[in-house]
N, C-alpha and C positions, 0 to 999 in steps of 0.2 A: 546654593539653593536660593531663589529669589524669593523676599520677603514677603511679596504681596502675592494671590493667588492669582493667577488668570489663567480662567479656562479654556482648552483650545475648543475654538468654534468648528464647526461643519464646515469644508472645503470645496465639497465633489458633490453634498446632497443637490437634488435635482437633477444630477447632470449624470451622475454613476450610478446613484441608484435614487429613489423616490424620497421627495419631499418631506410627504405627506407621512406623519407616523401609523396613518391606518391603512394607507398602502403599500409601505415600504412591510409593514409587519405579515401584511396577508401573502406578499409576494415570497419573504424568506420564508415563511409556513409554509405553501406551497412546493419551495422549491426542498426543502426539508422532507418533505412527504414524498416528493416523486422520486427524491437515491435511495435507489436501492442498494445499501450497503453489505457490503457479505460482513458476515458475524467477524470479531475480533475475542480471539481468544487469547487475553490479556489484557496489561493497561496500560491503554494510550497515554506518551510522554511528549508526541511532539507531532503534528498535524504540517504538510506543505499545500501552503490555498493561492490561486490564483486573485488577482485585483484588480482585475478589466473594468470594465461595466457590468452591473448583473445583469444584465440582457445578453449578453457575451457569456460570463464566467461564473455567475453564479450559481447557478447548477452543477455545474463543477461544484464550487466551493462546497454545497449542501453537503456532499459527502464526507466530507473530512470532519464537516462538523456534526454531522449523525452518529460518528463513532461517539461523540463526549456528549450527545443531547438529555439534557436533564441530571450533569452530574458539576458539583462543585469546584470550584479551586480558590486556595488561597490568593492560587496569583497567576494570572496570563499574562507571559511572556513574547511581546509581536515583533519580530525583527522584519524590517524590510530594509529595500534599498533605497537610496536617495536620484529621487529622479529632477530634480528642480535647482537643487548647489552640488558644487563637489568640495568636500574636505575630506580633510585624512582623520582617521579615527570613526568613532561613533556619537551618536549623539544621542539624551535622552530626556525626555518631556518632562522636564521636572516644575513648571510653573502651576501648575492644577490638573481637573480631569478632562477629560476626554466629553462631548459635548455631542448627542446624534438626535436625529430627532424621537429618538424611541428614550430619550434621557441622557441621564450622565452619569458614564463609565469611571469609577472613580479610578484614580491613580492611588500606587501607594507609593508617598512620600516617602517613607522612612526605604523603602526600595532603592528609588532615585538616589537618595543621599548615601546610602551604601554603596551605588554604584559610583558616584560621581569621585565617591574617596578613594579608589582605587587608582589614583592617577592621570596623566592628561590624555591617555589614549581614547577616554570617554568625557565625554563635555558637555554642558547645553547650549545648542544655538538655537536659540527659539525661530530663527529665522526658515533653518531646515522644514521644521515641521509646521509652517504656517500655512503651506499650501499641498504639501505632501500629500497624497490617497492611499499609498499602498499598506501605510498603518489604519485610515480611515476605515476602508471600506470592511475591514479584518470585524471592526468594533459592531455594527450592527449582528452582524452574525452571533457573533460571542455572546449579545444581550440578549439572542433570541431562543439561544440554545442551551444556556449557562443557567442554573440556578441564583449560584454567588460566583463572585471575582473581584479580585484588584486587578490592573492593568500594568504593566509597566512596558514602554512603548519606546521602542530602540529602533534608531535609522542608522543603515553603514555606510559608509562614506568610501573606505576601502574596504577592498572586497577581498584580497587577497588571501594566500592560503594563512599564511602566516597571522593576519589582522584576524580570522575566524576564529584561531585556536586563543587567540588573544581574547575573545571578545567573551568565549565559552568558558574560560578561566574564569575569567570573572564576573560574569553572570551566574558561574555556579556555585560561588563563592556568596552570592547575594543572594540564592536560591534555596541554600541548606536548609534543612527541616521545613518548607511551604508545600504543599502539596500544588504542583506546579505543571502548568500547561505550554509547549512552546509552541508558538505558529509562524513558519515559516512563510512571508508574503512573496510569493514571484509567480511571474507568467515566464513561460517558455521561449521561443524562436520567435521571431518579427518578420512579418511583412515577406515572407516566401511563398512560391507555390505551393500549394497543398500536399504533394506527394514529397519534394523536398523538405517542408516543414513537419512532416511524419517522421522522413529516415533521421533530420538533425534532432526531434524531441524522443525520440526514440533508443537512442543514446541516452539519454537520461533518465529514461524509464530504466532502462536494464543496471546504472549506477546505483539509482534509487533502491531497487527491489536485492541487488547485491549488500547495500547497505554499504557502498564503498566510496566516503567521500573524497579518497583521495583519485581515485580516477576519475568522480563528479568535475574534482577541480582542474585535472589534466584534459578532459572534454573543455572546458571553458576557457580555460588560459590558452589551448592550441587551434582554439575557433572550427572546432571539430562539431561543439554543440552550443546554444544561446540562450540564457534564458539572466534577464534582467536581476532577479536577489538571487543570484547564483551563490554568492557569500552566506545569506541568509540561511538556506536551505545546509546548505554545508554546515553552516554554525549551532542549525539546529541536529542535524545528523552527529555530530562531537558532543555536544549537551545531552541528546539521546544514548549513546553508546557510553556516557560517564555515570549516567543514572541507571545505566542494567537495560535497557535496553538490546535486543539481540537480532529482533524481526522488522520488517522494512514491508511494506504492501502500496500499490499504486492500486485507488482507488477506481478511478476513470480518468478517461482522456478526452479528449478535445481541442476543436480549434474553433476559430470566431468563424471556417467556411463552413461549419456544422449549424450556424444559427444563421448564417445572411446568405448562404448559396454560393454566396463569391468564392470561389477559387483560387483566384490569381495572386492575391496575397493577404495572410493568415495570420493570427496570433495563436501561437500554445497553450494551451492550459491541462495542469494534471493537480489530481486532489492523491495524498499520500498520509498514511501514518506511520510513526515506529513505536512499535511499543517492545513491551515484556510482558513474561509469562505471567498469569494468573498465580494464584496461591494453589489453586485447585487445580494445577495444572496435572498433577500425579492421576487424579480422582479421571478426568477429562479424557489421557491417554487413550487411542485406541489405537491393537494392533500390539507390537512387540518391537523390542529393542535388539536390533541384529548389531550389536557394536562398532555401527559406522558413525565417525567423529563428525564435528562439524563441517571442520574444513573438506570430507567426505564426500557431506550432502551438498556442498557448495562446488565440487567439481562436479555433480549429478546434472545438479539444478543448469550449468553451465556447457555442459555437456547436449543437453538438452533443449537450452535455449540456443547455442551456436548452430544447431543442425535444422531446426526448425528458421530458423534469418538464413542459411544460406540456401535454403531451400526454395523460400521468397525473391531471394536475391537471384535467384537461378545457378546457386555457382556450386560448386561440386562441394560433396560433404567433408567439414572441416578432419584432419586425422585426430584421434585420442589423444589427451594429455597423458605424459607417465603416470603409471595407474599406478597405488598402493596393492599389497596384496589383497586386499578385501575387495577391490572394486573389479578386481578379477577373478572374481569369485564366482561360480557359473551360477546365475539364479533368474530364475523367471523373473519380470517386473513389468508393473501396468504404469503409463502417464497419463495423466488426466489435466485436461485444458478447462479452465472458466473464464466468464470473462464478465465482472459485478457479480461471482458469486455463482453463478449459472453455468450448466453443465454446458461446454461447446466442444469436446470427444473425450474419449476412451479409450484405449485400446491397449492391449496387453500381450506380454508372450509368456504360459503360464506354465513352461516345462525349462528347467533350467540347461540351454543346449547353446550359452553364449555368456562370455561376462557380464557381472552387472552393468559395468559402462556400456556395450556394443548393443545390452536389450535396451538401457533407457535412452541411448543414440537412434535405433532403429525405430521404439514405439513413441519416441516422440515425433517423428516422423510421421508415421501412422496416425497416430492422436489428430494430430493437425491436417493432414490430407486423406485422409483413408476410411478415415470410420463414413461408414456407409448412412448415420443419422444424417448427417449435416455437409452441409456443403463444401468444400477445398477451405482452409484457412484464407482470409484474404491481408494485404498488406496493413488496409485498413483497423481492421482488428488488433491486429499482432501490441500494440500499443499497451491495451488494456488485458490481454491475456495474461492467467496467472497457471503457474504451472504445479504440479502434486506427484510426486514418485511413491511408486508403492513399491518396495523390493521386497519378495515374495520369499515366504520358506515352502520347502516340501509339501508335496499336497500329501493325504494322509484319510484312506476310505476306512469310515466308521460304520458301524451297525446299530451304537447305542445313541440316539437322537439328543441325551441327555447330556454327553459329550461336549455338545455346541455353545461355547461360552458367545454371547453377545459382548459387542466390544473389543472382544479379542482375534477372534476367528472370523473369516471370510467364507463361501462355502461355493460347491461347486458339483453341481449335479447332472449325473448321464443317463441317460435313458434312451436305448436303440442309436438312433441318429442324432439326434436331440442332446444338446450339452447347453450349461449356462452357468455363468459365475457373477457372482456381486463382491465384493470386496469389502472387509471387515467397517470398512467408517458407514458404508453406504446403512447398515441395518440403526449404528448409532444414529446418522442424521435425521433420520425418519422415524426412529422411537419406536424400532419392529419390536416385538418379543420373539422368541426364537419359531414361532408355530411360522408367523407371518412370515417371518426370514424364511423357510423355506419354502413359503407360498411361493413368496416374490419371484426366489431363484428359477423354482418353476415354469413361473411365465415368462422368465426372461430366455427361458431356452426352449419355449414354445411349447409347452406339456402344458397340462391341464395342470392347478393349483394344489390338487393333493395328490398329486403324481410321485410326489417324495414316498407316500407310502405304499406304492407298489416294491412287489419283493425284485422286481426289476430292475428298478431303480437303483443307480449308485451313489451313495452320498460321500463328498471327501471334505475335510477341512482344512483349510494353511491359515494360514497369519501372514501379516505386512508389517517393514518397518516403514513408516506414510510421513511425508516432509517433501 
């Protein structure tokens, strides 16, 4: 540790993002206000931010940092990659704090020096971080977003798989009992056309949202996908998954032809979190537990998203993985598509007259091309879409309206020609009571609002297991 303190200076202000501390402040305000982030249910362990220029990426960035806006941390952890020297190892800012025109980020020292004892694989080249950005441009954000924090600001030299799982050892070793934030710095694919730099960042969306960094790093090492703190993001995907971590979400997408019109060659950029379940996550449930494992809902989810990409792609639909017994299990199921949070289809098959795999293969299909709201999925999208499986039980016609647990139950109302169903989260996200929930259902299947209480009327209830 060096004896005297020197703080690192500003490198990129003026050029990546503003100078000026009252417009660089009102710009991340701004760009804070306009992600619209879908809720996170749980706690954010590790955030993946682009480091372009904010005129490029930061908007993006906004996002990732709207998950954690106005909450504390012991200590934010910023791995990026080294774009200015190459060494082996990592390297970390141990001479002072971090210095932006909005103040100064302190470091923690006694951090540093924990890391630094952990052997040579970690070391300080002051030289690394003198002109570096992709740690810079992290630190405004954090100051704008962050109540409290330490810093501690890690560049990697190698990227490799092996140097990652190195690096997450011991960072999490320096990490124990802090309440701890990691941000992974990288941008995506360089300088390709716009439709090629969707298919190559797009691969990485689907690693991401898998929560699979070991295929993250087979995309990178086979030049299948490109993205500059590829290490990074993997390091912090290892550090997520040792801290309980389980869920993986891509925020939004982008590229720099989305802000300058140019086309012809683009940078990536995608905003990500992982976190873990809430405490309250029992309280939160909606819908029912049909005993299908993780690994389950991860051939669902995949299932689902293979048929929709080959369907893009124009190539005939991929065949089924060997199924367990449960996922041959004959049951109705709805997919539902967003994308930032926002409904973009639905659609469902609600009689159980096919496996679960072959309905969430077909109605994801559906979802994405079919539902008669919204227009055909387009390539462009597909990026930022997030997927939802609802595997359906038994429908089940009631008489006694009292029956209808909120939260649990979904409901699904006929009358003459006229039918219409909502699905059990739909009445939670909207904070119906049960009168209104079967308002809704009503209009959703073109009856009049209190059309439930004609003796005509059939009312039936199922449940979802929803993931």
């Amino acid at each position: 540790m060096p004896e005297k303190s020197i703080n690192r200076r500003p490198a990129v202000a003026g050029m990546f993002y503003p100078a000026s501390p009252e417009e660089l402040r009102t710009q991340i305000s701004t760009f804070l206000k306009n992600a619209k982030t879908p809720s996170i249910h749980g706690q954010v362990l590790a955030i993946v931010s682009p480091h372009a220029g904010y005129m490029y990426s930061g908007q993006v960035a906004a996002y990732g940092y709207k998950t954690v806006q106005g909450k504390s941390f012991d200590l934010v952890v910023v791995i990026s990659p080294s774009h200015r020297a190459y060494f082996k190892g990592a390297s970390v800012y141990a001479a002072g704090d971090y210095l932006t025109p909005l103040g100064i980020a302190k470091v923690d020292r006694g951090a540093c020096e924990a890391l630094l004892s952990q052997g040579n694989f970690i070391q300080f080249h002051p030289q690394v971080h003198e002109q570096e950005h992709a740690v810079e441009v992290q630190v405004p954000f954090l100051q704008s977003s962050l109540t409290d924090f330490k810093l501690l600001p890690v560049i990697m030299g190698s990227q490799d798989f092996a140097s990652c799982e190195r690096l997450k050892d011991a960072l999490l070793a320096v990490i124990e009992g802090k309440k701890t934030l990691i941000v992974a710095s990288s941008d995506l694919s360089h300088y390709h056309p716009d439709n090629e730099a969707r298919s190559l960042d797009h691969r990485i969306v689907k690693a991401i949202e898998h929560f699979d960094p070991e295929e993250l790093n087979n995309l990178l090492s086979t030049g299948k996908s490109e993205a500059c703190g590829g290490g990074p993001i993997i390091t912090a995907m290892l550090m997520a998954s040792s801290l309980g971590a389980r869920h993986a979400r891509v925020l939004t997408y982008a590229n720099s032809g989305d802000v300058t019109g140019d086309r012809q060659a683009v940078v990536g950029y995608l905003s990500a979190v992982f976190y873990k379940n809430g405490e309250n996550k029992a309280k939160e449930k909606v819908g029912v537990d049909l005993g299908l494992s993780e690994e389950e809902k991860k051939i669902l989810h995949t299932i689902a998203r293979d048929a929709i990409e080959s369907r893009l792609n124009g190539k005939p639909l991929p065949p089924l993985p060997p199924l367990t017994p449960t996922l041959e299990e004959y049951r109705g199921a709805f997919v539902t598509l967003k994308t930032n949070g926002n409904l973009r289809g639905c659609i469902g098959l609600i009689k159980p007259v096919k496996s679960l795999a072959s309905s969430v293969q077909e109605m994801a299909i559906a979802a994405a091309f079919q539902d008669p709201r919204f227009p055909p999925l387009s390539k462009d999208e597909w990026p930022s879409i997030e997927i939802e499986i609802s595997a359906l039980t038994p429908f089940v016609q009631i008489e006694d309206l009292s029956e209808i647990e909120i939260g649990t139950h979904g409901l699904y109302i006929q009358k003459g020609p006229y039918s219409g169903l909502l699905l059990p989260q739909v009445a939670t996200e909207y904070k119906w009571d049960r009168e209104e929930f079967l308002q809704q259902t009503c209009i959703k299947a073109g009856l009049h609002p209190m059309d439930y209480k004609d003796p005509e009327a059939k009312i039936y209830t199922f449940s979802a297991d929803i993931f």
